[in-house]
Structures are given as structure tokens and as C-alpha cells.
C-alpha positions as CSV (number, residue, x, y, z in Angstrom):
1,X,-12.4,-0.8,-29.9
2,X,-9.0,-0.3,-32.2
3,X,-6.1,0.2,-30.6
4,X,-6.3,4.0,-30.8
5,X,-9.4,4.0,-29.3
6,X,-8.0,1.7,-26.3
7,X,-5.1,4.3,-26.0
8,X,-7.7,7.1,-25.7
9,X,-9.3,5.7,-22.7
10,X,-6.3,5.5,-21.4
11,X,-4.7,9.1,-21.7
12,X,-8.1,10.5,-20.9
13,X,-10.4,7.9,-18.8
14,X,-12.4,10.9,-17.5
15,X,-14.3,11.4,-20.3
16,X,-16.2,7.7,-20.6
17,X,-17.2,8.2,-16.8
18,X,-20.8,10.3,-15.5
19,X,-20.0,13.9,-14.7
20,X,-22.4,13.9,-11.4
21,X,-20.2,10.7,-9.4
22,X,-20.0,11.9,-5.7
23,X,-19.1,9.6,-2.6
24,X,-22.3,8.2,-1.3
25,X,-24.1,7.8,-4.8
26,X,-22.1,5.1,-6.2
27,X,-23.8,2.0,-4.6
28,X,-25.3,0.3,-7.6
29,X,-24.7,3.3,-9.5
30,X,-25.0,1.3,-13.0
31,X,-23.4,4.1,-15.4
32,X,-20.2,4.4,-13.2
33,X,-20.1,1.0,-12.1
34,X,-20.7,0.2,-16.1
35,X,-17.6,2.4,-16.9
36,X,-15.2,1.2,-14.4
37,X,-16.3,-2.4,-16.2
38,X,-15.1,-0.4,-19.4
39,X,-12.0,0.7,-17.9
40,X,-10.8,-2.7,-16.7
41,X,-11.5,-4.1,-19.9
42,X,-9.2,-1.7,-21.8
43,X,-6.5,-2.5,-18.8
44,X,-6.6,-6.4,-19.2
45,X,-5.3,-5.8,-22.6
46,X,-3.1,-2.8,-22.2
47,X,-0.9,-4.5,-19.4
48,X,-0.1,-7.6,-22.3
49,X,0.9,-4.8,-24.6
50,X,4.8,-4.2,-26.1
51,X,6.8,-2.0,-23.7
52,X,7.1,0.6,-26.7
53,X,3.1,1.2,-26.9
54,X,3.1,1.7,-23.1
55,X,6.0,4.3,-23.5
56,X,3.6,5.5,-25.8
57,X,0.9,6.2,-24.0
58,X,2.8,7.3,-20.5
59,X,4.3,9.7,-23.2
60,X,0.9,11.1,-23.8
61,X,-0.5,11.3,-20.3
62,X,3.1,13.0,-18.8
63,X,2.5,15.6,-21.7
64,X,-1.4,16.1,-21.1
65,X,-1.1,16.6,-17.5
66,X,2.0,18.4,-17.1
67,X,0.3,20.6,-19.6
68,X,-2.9,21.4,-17.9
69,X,-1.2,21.8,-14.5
70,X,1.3,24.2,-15.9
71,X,-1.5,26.1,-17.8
72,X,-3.7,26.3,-14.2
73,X,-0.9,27.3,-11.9
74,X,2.0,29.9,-11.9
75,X,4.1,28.1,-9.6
76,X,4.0,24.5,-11.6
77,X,4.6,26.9,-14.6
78,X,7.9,28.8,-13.0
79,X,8.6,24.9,-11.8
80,X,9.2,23.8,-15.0
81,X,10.9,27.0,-16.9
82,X,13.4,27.0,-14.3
83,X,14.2,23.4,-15.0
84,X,14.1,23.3,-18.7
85,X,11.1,21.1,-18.7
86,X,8.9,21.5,-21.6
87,X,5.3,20.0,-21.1
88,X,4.3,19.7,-25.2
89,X,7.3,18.5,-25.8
90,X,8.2,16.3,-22.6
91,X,10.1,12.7,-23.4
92,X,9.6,10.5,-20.1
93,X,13.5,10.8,-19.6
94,X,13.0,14.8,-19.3
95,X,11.2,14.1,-15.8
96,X,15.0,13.8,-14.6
97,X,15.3,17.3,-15.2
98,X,13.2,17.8,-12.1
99,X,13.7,17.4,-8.7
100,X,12.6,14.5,-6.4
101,X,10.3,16.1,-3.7
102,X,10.4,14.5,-0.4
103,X,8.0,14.8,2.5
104,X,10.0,17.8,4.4
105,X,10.4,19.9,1.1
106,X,6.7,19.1,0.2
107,X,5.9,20.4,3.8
108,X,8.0,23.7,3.1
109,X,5.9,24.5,0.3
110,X,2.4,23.9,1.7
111,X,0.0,25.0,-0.7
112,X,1.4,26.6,-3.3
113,X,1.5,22.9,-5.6
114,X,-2.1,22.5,-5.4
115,X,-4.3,23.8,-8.0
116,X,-7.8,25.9,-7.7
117,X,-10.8,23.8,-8.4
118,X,-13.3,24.5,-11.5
119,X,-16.3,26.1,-9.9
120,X,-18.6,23.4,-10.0
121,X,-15.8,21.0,-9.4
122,X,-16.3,19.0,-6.0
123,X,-13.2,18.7,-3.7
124,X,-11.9,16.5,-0.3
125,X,-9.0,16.4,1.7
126,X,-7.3,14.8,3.9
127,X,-4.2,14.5,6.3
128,X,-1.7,11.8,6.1
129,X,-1.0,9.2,9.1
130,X,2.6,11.1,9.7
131,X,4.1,7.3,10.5
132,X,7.1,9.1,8.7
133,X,7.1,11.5,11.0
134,X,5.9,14.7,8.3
135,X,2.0,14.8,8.0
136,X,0.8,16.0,4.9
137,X,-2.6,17.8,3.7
138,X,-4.2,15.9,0.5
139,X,-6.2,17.3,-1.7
140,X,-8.5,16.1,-4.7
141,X,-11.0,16.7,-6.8
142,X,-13.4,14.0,-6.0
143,X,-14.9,12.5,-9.1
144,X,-10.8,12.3,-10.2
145,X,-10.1,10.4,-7.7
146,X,-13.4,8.3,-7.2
147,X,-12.3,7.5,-11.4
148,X,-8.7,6.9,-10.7
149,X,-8.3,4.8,-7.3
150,X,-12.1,2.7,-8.0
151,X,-10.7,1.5,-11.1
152,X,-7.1,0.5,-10.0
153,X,-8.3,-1.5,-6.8
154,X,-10.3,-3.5,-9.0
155,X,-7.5,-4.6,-11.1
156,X,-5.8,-6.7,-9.3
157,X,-5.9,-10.6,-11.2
158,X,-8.1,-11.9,-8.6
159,X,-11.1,-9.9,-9.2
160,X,-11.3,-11.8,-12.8
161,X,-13.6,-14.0,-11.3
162,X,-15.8,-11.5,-9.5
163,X,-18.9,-10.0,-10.8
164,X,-17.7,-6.0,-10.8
165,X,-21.6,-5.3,-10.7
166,X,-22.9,-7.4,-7.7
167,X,-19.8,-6.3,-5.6
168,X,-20.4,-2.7,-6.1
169,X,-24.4,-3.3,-5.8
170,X,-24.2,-3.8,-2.1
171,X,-22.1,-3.1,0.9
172,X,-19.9,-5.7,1.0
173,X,-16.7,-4.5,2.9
174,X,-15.8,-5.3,6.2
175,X,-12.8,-3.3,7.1
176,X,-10.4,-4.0,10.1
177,X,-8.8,-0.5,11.1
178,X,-8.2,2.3,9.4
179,X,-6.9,2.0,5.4
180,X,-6.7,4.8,3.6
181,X,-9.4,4.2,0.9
182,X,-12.2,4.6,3.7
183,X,-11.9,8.5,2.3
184,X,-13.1,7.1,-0.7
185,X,-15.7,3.9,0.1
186,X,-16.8,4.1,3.5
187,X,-20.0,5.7,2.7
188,X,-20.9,3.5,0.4
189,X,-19.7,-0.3,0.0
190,X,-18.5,0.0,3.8
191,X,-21.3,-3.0,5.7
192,X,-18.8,-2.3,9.0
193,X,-15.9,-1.3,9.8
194,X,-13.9,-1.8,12.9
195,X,-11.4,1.1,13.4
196,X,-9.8,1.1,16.7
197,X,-9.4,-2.5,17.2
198,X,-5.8,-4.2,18.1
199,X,-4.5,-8.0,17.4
200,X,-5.2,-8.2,21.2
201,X,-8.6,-6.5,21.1
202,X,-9.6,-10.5,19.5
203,X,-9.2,-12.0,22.6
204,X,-12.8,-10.7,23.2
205,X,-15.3,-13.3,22.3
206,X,-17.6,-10.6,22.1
207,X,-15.8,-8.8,19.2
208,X,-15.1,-11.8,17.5
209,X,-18.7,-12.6,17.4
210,X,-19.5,-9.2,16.2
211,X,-17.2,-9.9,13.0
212,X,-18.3,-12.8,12.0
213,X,-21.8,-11.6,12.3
214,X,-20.8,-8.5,10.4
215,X,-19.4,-10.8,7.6
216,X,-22.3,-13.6,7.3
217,X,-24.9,-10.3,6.8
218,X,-22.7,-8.4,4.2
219,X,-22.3,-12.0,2.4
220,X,-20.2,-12.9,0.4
221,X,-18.4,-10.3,2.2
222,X,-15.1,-8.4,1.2
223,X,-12.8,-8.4,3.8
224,X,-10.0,-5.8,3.9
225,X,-7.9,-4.9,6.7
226,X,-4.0,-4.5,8.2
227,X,-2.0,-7.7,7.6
228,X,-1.2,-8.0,11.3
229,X,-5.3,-7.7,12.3
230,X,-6.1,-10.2,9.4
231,X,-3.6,-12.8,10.4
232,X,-4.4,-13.0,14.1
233,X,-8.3,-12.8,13.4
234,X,-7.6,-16.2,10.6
235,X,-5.6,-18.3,14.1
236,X,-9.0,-17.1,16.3
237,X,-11.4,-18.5,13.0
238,X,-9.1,-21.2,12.8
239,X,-9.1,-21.6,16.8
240,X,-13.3,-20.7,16.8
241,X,-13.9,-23.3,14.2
242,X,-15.5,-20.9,11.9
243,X,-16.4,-20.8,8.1
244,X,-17.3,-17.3,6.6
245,X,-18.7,-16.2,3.4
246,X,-15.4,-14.7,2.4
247,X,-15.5,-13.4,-1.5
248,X,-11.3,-12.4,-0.8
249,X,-9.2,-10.8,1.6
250,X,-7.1,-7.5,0.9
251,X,-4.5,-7.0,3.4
252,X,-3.2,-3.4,3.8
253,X,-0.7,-1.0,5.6
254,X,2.2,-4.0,6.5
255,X,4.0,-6.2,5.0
256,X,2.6,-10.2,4.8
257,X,4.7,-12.8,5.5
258,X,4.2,-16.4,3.9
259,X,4.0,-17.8,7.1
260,X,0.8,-15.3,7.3
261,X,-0.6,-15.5,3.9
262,X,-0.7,-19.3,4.0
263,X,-2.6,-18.9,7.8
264,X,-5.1,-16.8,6.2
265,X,-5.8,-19.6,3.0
266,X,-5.8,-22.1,5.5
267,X,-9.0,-19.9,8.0
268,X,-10.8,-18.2,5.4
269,X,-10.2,-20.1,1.9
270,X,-10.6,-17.0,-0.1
271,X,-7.8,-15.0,-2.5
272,X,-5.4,-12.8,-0.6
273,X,-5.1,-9.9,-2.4
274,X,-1.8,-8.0,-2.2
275,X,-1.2,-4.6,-3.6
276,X,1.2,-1.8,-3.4
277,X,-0.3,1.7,-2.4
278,X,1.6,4.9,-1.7
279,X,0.1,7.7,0.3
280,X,-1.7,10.1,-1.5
281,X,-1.0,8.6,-4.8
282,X,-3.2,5.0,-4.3
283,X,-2.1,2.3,-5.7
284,X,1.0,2.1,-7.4
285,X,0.9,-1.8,-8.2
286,X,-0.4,-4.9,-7.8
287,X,1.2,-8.8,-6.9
288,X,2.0,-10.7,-9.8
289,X,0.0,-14.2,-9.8
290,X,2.7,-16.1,-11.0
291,X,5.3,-14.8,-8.0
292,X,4.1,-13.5,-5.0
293,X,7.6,-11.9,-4.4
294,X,7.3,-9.4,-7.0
295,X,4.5,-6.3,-8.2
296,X,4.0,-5.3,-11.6
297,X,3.8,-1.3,-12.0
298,X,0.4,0.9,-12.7
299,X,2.3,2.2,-15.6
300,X,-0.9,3.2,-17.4
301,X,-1.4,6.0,-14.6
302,X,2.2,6.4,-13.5
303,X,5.6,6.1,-14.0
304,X,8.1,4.8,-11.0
305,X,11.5,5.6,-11.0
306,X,14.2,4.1,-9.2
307,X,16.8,6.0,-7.7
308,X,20.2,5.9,-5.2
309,X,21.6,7.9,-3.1
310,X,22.6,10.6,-4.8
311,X,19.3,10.3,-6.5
312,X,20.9,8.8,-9.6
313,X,19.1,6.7,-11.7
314,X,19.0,2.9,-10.7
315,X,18.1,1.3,-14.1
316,X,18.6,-2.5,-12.0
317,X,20.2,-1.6,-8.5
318,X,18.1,-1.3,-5.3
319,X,17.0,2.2,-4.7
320,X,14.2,4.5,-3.3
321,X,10.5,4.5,-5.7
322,X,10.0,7.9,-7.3
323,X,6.2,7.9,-8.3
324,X,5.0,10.4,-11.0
325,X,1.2,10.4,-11.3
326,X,-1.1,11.4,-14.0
327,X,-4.3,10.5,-11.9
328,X,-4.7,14.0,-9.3
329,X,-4.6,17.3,-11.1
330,X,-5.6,19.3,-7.8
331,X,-2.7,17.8,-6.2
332,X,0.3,16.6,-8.3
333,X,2.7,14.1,-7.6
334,X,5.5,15.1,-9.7
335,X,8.6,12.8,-8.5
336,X,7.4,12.2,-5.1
337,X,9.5,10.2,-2.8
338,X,7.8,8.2,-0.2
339,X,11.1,6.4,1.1
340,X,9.8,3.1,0.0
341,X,13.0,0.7,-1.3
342,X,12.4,-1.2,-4.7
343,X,14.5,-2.7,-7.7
344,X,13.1,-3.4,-11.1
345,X,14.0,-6.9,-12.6
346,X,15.9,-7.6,-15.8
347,X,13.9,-10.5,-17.1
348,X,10.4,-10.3,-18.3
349,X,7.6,-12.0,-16.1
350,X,6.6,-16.0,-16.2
351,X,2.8,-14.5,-16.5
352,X,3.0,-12.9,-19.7
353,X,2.2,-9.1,-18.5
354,X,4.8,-6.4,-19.6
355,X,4.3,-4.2,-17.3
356,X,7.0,-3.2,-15.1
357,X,8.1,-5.8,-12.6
358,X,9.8,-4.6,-9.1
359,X,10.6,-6.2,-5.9
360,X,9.5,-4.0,-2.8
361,X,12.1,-3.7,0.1
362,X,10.1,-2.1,2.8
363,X,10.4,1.7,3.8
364,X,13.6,3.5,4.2
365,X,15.0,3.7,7.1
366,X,12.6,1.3,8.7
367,X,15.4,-1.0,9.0
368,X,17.6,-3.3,11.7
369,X,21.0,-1.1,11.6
370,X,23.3,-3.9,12.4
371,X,27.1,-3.5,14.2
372,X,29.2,-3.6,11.1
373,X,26.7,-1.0,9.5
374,X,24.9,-3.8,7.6
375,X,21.0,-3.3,7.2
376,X,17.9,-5.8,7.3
377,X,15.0,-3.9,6.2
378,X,11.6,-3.9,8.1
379,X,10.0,-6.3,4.6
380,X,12.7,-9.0,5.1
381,X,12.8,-8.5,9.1
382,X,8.6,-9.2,9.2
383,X,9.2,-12.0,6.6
384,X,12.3,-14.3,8.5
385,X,10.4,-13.2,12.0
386,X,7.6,-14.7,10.8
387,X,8.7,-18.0,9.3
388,X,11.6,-18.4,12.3
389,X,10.4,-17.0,15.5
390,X,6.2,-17.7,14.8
391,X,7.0,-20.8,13.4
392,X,9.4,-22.4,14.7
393,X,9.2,-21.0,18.1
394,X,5.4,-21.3,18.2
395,X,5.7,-17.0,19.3
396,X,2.1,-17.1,18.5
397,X,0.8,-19.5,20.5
398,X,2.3,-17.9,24.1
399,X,1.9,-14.0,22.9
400,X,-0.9,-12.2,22.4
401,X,1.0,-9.1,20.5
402,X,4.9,-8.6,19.8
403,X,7.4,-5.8,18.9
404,X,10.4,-5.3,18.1
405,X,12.3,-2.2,19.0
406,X,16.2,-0.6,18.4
407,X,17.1,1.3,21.1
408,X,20.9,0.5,20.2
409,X,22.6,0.0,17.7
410,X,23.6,-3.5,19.2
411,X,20.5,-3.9,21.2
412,X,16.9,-5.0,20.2
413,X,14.1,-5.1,22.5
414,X,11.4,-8.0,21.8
415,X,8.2,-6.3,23.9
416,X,5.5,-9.7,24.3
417,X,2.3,-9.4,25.5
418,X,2.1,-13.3,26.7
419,X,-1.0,-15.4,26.6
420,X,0.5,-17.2,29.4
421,X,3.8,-17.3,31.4
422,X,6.9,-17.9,29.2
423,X,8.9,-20.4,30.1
424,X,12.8,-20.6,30.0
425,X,12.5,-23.0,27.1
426,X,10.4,-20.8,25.2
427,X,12.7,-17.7,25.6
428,X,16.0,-19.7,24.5
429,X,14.0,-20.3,21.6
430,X,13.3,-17.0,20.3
431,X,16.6,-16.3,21.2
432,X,17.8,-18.4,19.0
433,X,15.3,-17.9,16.1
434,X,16.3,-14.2,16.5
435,X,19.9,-14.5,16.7
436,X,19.6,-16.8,13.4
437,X,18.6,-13.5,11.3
438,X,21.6,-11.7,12.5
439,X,24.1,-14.1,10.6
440,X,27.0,-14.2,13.7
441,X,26.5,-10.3,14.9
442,X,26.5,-9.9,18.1
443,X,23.1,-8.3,19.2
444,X,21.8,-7.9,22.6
445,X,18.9,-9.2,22.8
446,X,16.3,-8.4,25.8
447,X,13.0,-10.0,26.3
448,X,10.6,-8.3,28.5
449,X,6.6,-8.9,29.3
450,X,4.0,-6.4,29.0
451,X,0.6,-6.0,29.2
452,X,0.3,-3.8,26.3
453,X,2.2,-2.7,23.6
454,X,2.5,1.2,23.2
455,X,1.3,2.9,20.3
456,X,3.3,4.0,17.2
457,X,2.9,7.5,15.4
458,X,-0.8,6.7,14.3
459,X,-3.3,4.1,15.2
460,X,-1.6,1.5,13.0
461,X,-0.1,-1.5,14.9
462,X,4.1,-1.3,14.7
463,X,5.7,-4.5,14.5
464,X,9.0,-3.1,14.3
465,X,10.5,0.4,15.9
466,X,13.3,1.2,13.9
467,X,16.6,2.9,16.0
468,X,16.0,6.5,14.4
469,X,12.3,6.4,16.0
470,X,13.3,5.3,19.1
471,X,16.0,7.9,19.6
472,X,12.9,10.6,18.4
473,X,10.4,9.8,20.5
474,X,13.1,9.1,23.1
475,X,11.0,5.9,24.1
């Protein structure tokens, strides 16, 4: 293909993919799995390409799909006439025209942003987790999104080496909890998933046994689940003396910690793959190979903003990711803010891609409010705790499950659920391991033993209850 071919797949993907592609039919489906190869080819080269040619094409896709939703729905075409925004004509700085939309105000207008299907045009929804306290309904036309989220998993470096076509030929996931791309796999490359299960659920040799079964048998076996779940299962492999058939390991939901990432290499040997997803919107960007610290953007399906408190533009400054989308017609994500805390870098990355490069900060207002009114947000928190207090303190060796609660602004609460007594000895030294992050503050700090840790807003395991939650859910 020429370059203009390339840029066509790009701006409209949907047309080099079957028109019959449901969930449940795409195990060893060869034409879509035959296309997604297609796709992925033309996205190894475009994310090498100069910055101007992928202005170029976001350009195109902002103008195609702000034009067909405007065309399709009155309210997206009062939307833009009342803020001067001109689909045909669009330039990616118009989008500042246009307000950022936030969880509450998307709540306010329920359904009046979603478009009406085609007639023949199969749909799915679903609600959102609410750990942000607003659940919201999503809704998609299915082979869009089957198209748009298939593709963009798959891009992450590491899958170079696989074969696309004998990993989609067979179940091959084995999924620990409940990601949100079961809506879109679990009837087809799902071998088993556990969804319930907690990090001290893998005390049970019973379990245990069951997963690695469940792994030899869907061989070489994807394993995907939340960081937390992952890390604790690679100390009971470790412990268990284990060796699975691992192909790679996609953590998801929570942060991972060095500490945690080099645990995992050291149980299961296989490729730890890291991505950025936003919910609703899939995945917005994947680790870069050269530095694990940083993501490089989806730019080809969406553009990310950056922007402070007063919702200015932050061309290098920390800020709050605004994610436009071209992927979900049915349901568009038009400056959506997810309260997830970024900064773009200046310099351009050591691997050679020119794609956007960002540093994620964790999720606004999921952060350790601190006396003097500095933060530590939940990323860096999960990253230092991990390194100090697990290493360092050996946490994980005498506790089954920890979290870390603010119930006052100089007060945390460190909940353990121990694997055996803790000594006196061991609780000076998280004291000390935790007092380390606060740099001098002075921060109550109260250690108490339980037998289980209570649940969060969803099913999801909660390392960390910030001090706004607390004082909601008056815990």
C-alpha cells in the first residue's frame, strides 16, 4: 500500500473488516482475524510517521465523525451550532471550542448523546463500575467496537512476536476478575475466568490448583487479570514451585509497581503487558518498551488533551486527560473527562515512535491529602508502598491483603489481614517505611488487624481509600 492508501485504513478501518462479525463468531474467524492482521500492519508504520502526517489523519477522522454524528442526531447537531464548531471544516484546535463533559454532566443528559442504530445494525450495552462514584450506561454498536478495541489490544510491542492467528484460533485467556473487555471476549477467546476471587482467596490450595490447571489446558495461555491478583498469584507460583505455559501477562484496573512487575518476570517468565484503558473509551495507550514510566497515545483513534484547573490547556504541565474518540459512533466521547492525571513530555522518545508520549499520574482525587495541602497521588502512593513497605518491610510475607485508608486529613489507617501475628518489630517497620513517603509531615498513623478487608464501590480490590471516599461512605 502507498501512503494514501495506509491513511485510508486509518480514517475509515471499517471498511477492510466482514460486515457479519458478532461476539461469539470470532474464534478462528480467518477474514476478521486476517483484517485485524491488516490493521496492525498499517499501525506499525503509522506510529514511526512525522507528527504532521498524524495531524493529518486525526484531522480527517475528527471531521468524518463529527460529521456523521452531527448528521444522525439533533442534539450533537444543536451541540456544535451553539459552540461555533464546524464538522467539515473542524481544525483539531476547534475541539476547544467545546466543553469537557464529566461524569455528573454526562449523567444529567442520559440519553440524549447516543445515536439510533441502522436497522440491521447490532447493539450492547453496558454499565460502568461507578468506582468514581457516577455509573454510566454504554452503548455500542458491536461490530464498531469488536473493530476498534480487537485491534488496539493487540498493539501493544510485545505482541510482535506472537502469531495474531493461533492466539485468536483458540481460547487462550485466563482472566483473574472482572476487566472490562470480558463485554467484548468472554465468549470467545475466554478458556476461564475467575471473577469473584480476592488476593486472599489464593490462600486456597484448591483454587490455586484450579488455575494452574486452567492455564496448562488453554496452553500457551494468555493471562490477564488486576495487578494486585497477578502479583500475589506470581509469590504463590513462586512459593508452589510452579512453571506455566505463560505466552504474556496483561495486568489491568491498578497501577503496577516495579517491585510487582519484576515479581511477576521472576514467577511466570513471560512479557508484562501494560496498557492504558479509559472506561468506555478502551484503550487509550500503550507502555513504551524503551521506558516503562511513560505511554505513547492511540493517536490514530483519538486525540488526548491535557488540561488544568480551569480547564486550560496544559501544552507540558500536569493536568487531567481529555479523550476525544473517533472509534464509537452510537456513543461519542467528545472531550470526556475521566479524572485521570497525565503530562505529555517535551522530548521525543528513545524508541523511535512519534506518537504522543505522556506520564500517567493516577486518578484525580485518588490521592494522600497531606497537612500542608500537599498531594501524593494513588500511582506514586502504590509505587513507593510497594518498593518501601513490601520490600523493605517484607509486608508481604506477614499480610495476606493490605489497605490504606484517609479518614483524616492527618490520619491514615493501614487495614492488614496478617498471615501470622505481627510482631512489634515488624510494625515499627512499616512505620517507618510509611512515615519515609511523607517527607517530615506529621501523619498519624494506626495499624489495625483484620480478617478481611471491606469491599470498595465495585468488586475490584482497593488498595488505597482516598479521604473524599471515606467521608462518603462514612466508613
Amino acid at each position: 500500500m502507498n501512503y494514501q492508501e495506509k491513511l485510508e485504513y486509518l480514517i475509515s478501518p471499517e471498511k477492510f473488516f466482514p460486515a457479519d462479525i458478532k461476539r461469539g463468531s470470532l474464534l478462528g474467524n480467518k477474514p476478521f482475524i486476517e483484517a485485524i492482521g491488516g490493521y496492525l500492519d498499517v499501525l506499525s508504520e503509522s506510529q514511526y510517521w512525522p507528527r504532521a502526517n498524524l495531524e493529518e489523519l486525526q484531522t480527517a477522522r475528527l471531521r468524518k465523525f463529527t460529521g456523521l454524528i452531527e448528521s444522525k442526531s439533533s442534539f450533537w447537531a444543536e451541540y456544535f451550532h451553539r459552540y461555533n464548531f464546524s464538522p467539515n471544516l473542524a481544525k483539531l484546535e476547534d475541539l476547544r471550542r467545546l466543553p469537557i463533559l464529566d461524569r455528573k454532566s454526562l449523567l444529567e443528559l442520559g440519553d440524549k448523546t447516543y445515536l439510533n442504530p441502522g436497522l440491521d445494525e447490532s447493539t450492547f450495552a453496558y454499565y460502568s463500575s461507578g468506582t468514581t462514584g457516577v455509573s454510566l450506561k454504554h452503548f455500542y454498536s458491536e461490530r464498531e467496537f469488536l473493530i476498534n478495541f480487537t485491534v488496539f489490544l493487540f498493539r501493544h510491542p510485545a505482541f510482535e512476536k506472537f502469531s495474531l492467528s493461533k492466539l485468536l484460533s483458540r481460547k487462550s485467556f485466563v482472566v483473574l476478575g472482572r476487566p472490562g473487555f470480558r463485554h467484548v471476549f468472554e465468549k470467545d477467546f475466554f478458556y476461564k475466568n475467575f471473577p469473584f476471587i480476592r488476593s486472599s482467596d489464593l490462600e486456597n490450595v484448591d483454587l490455586r490448583k484450579d488455575i494452574y490447571t486452567s492455564i496448562r489446558n488453554a496452553a500457551p495461555a494468555f493471562l490477564v487479570g488486576y495487578g494486585s491478583l497477578i502479583a500475589k498469584l506470581a509469590e504463590w507460583i513462586i512459593e508452589d514451585g510452579e512453571e506455566l505455559p505463560i505466552l504474556a501477562v496483561r495486568t489491568t484496573s491498578e497501577p503496577i509497581s516495579t517491585f510487582d512487575r519484576e515479581l511477576i518476570g521472576r514467577a511466570i517468565k513471560a512479557p508484562v503487558i501494560n496498557m492504558l484503558s479509559g472506561n468506555g473509551i478502551g484503550l487509550i495507550g500503550f507502555e513504551c518498551p524503551s521506558d516503562k514510566e511513560f505511554f505513547h497515545a492511540n493517536s490514530e483513534t483519538l486525540i488526548i488533551e491535557i488540561v488544568g484547573d480551569n480547564s486550560e490547556f496544559q501544552e507540558r504541565a500536569e493536568g487531567e486527560l481529555i479523550i476525544t474518540s473517533f472509534a464509537y459512533s452510537l456513543n461519542p466521547f467528545i472531550r470526556h473527562a475521566h479524572k485521570d492525571i497525565g503530562q505529555f513530555l517535551s522530548y521525543a522518545c528513545n524508541c523511535g515512535r512519534t506518537l504522543p508520549i505522556f506520564k500517567f499520574h493516577g486518578r484525580r482525587e485518588y490521592e494522600i491529602i497531606l497537612p500542608s495541602g500537599r498531594k501524593i497521588g494513588m500511582m506514586y502512593l502504590y509505587r513507593l508502598f510497594s518498593g518501601i513497605v513490601m520490600g523493605e518491610s517484607r509486608l508481604g510475607r506477614i499480610a495476606k491483603q493490605s489497605q490504606i485508608i484517609q479518614n483524616r486529613i492527618d490520619s491514615l489507617l493501614l487495614l492488614i489481614v496478617p498471615r501470622k501475628k505481627i510482631s512489634d518489630t515488624d510494625e515499627i517497620r512499616i512505620r517507618l517505611a510509611l512515615v519515609e513517603l511523607f517527607d517530615g509531615e506529621r501523619i498519624n498513623i494506626e495499624i489495625k488487624c483484620v480478617d478481611v478487608i471491606p469491599s470498595g464501590r465495585d468488586s475490584k480490590p482497593s488498595f488505597f481509600v482516598p479521604l473524599s471516599e471515606f467521608q462518603e461512605r462514612q466508613l
